[in-house]
N, C-alpha and C positions, 0 to 999 in steps of 0.2 A: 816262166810261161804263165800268161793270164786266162784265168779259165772265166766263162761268160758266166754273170750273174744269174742264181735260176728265177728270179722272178723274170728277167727278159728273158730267157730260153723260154720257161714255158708260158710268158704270156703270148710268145709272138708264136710258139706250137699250136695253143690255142685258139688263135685269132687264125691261123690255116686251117685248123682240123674245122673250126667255126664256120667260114666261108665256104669250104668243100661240102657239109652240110647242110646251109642255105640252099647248094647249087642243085645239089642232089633231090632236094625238099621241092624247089621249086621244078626241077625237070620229071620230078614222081607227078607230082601235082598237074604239071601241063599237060606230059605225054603219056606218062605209063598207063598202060592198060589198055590202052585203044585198039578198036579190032582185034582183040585178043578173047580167046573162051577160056573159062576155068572160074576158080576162084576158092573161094574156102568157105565151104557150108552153102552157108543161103547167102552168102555177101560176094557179088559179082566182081572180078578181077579187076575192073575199075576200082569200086570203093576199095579194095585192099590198098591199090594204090593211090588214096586217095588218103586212106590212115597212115600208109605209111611215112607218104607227103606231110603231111599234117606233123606228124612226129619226130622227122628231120630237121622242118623247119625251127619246133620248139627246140632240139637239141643243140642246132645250130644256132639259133639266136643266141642261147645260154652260154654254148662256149663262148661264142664274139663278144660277151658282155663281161663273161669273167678275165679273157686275155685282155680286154683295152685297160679293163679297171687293174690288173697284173701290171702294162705298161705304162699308164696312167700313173702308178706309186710309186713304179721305179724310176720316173722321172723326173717325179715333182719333188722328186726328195730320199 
């Protein structure tokens, strides 16, 4: 039985975990928080989701960048 190399297993986990993070980041950033009351402190429910947005997207870009460069190495060679 042939078990899957782990630089393809986890760079293509990370290039999913990566885009589900974009996706997240970018629907924090459009929608969350609209017409909604609350928030934490003095920062209105919007900007929470506005940080939080901001912070998925960095997360996600970072994974998508480590899995392509993962299957990037394990292809070239």
């Amino acid at each position: 039985m042939d078990l899957v190399p782990v630089n393809l297993a986890l760079g293509a986990l990370l290039i999913f975990i990566g885009l589900l993070g974009l996706g997240y980041g970018l629907y924090a950033l459009l929608r969350g928080g609209k017409g909604q009351e609350g928030g934490i402190g003095p920062i209105p429910e919007r900007g929470v989701h506005a940080i939080a947005g901001i912070r998925m997207l960095i997360g996600g870009g970072i994974s998508t960048i480590l899995g392509a460069l993962l299957l990037w190495g394990y292809f070239s060679g």
